[in-house]
N, C-alpha and C positions, 0 to 999 in steps of 0.2 A: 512390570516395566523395567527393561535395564537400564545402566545408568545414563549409556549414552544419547539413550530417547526422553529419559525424565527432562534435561534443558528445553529440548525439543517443541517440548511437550505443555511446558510453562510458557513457552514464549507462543505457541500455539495459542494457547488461551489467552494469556493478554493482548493479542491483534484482536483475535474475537470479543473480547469485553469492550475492546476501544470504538467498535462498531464504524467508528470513518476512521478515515488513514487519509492526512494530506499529500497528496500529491503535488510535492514544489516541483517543477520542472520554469528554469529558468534560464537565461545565456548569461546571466551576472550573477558573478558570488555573492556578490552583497546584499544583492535582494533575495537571492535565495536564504542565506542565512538569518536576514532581517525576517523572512517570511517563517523562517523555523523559531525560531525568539517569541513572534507572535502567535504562534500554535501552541509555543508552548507557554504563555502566558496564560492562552485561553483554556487550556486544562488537556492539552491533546498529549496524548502517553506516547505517541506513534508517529511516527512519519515515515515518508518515501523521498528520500532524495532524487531524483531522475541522473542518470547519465551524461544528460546535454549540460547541465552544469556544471563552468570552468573549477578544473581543480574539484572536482564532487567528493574525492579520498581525505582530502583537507577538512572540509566541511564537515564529514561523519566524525575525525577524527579529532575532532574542535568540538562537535555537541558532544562527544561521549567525555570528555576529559571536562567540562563544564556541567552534564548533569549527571555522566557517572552512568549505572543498570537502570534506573528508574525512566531511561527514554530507551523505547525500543525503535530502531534504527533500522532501515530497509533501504534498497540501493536500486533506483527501477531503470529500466531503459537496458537492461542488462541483455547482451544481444551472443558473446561468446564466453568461452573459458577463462580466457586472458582480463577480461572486463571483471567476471565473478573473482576471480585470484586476487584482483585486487583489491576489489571492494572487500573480501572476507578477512583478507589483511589487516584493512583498514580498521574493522571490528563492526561489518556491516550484521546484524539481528536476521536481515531476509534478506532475499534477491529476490526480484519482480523481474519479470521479462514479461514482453507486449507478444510474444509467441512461441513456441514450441520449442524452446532452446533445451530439451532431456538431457544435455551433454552436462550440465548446471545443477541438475537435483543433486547427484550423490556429492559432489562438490561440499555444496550449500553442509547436508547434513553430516558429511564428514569433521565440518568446522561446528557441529552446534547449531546451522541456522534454516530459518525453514525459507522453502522456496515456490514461488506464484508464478506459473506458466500462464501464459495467454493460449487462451481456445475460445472457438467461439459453436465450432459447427460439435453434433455428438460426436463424430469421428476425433477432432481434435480434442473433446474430452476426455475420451475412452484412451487416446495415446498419454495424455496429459498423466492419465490416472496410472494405466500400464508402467509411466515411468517413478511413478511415488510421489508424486506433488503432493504440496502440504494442501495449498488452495487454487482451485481455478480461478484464474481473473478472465473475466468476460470483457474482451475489448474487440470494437469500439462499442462500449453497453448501448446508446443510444439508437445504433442502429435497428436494432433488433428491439431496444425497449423493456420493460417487465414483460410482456409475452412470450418474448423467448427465452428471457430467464425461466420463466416459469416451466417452460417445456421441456428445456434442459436438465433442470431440477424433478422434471415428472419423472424420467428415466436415470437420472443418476441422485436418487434423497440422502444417497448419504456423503455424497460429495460437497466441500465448503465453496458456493461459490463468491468471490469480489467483483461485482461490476463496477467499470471504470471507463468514465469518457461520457462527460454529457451528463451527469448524475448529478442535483443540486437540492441543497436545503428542500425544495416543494414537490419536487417527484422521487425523495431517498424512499420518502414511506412507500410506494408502487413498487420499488426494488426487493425493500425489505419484507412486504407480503409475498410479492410471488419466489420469497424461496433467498433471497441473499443472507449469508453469513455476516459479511460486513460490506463497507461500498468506500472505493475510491473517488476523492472531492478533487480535482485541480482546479483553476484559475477559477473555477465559480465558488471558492470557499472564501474569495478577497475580493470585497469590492473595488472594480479598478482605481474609481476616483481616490476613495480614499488609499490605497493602496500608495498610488503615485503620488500620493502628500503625507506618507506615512503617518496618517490619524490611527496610531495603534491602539488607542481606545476604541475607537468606534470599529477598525478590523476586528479585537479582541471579543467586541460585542457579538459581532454577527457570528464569529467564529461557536463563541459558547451558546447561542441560536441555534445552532444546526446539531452541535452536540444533544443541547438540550432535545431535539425534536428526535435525532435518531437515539435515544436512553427512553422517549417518551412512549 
């Protein structure tokens, strides 16, 4: 391995050991940051900042200086080169884009960071792969469901795939048999209620719930 894929390559493996990856996607920084606080309360190594969160560079650049290497840090929503440049700045771990953005790989691993294309059909995997993706993310996963994880995974087994969208505590394990590496949680990782009364206990609880079921 050379040197500049050994990082790579470590960070690789810690998305894969963290098995979910939050997905904050918010229009308020402070709930997005509160929402990062309580992830990381609840044992999460990993997160996705989304793009539509105000000032999102601030944010990564606020959890890295607060927990340091020990949070691996992803930037999603990532839509051009201009987005990725900054988030990599930033000291973003991944890029995540919800589609075909290839112009974004070599980017990503030029800086150290691994990068999660969205595809959904073979064709879009087979370019996802053509262009050196670290992980397919499967968006919107619910459309299609484990079935068509599964399918996709019949014909690409050694591709990593993340499905993301729709994907919650009771149907990860369906994800996770037919074939996912790891899976994207958003808005169903926080109970709304309690979310909008910030009960970070009982978020904190459910959070290490779902943890616990996808380690199970």
């Amino acid at each position: 391995m050379t040197a500049s894929a050994a990082p790579i390559a470590s960070k690789l493996a810690a998305l894969l050991a963290a098995r979910v990856v939050p997905v904050l996607r918010y229009t308020d920084a402070a709930a997005a940051a509160y929402a990062a606080e309580v992830a990381v309360a609840a044992g999460c190594s990993t997160l996705e900042l989304t793009w539509t969160i105000p000032g999102v560079t601030d944010l990564v650049r606020a959890l890295r200086d607060k927990h340091g290497a020990s949070l691996l840090l992803g930037v999603g929503t990532v839509l051009d080169e201009t987005q990725a440049r900054e988030a990599l700045v930033a000291g973003a771990d991944f890029l995540v884009s919800p589609a075909l953005a290839t112009e974004i790989v070599d980017m990503a691993h030029a800086a150290d960071a691994l990068c999660l294309l969205g595809a959904y059909t073979p064709t879009e995997v087979l370019a996802a792969r053509r262009a050196g993706v670290d992980v397919v993310k499967v968006f919107p996963a619910d459309t299609g469901g484990p079935r068509h994880l599964a399918a996709l995974k019949s014909v690409y087994p050694d591709t990593i795939f993340c499905p993301t969208g729709g994907v919650t505590q009771e149907n990860m394990g369906e994800y996770f048999a037919a074939g996912a590496g790891l899976v994207g949680i958003g808005s169903n990782l926080y109970d709304k209620a309690a979310f909008a009364a910030r009960d970070t206990a009982a978020l904190v609880a459910q959070i290490v719930r779902t943890r616990e079921a996808a380690h199970g």
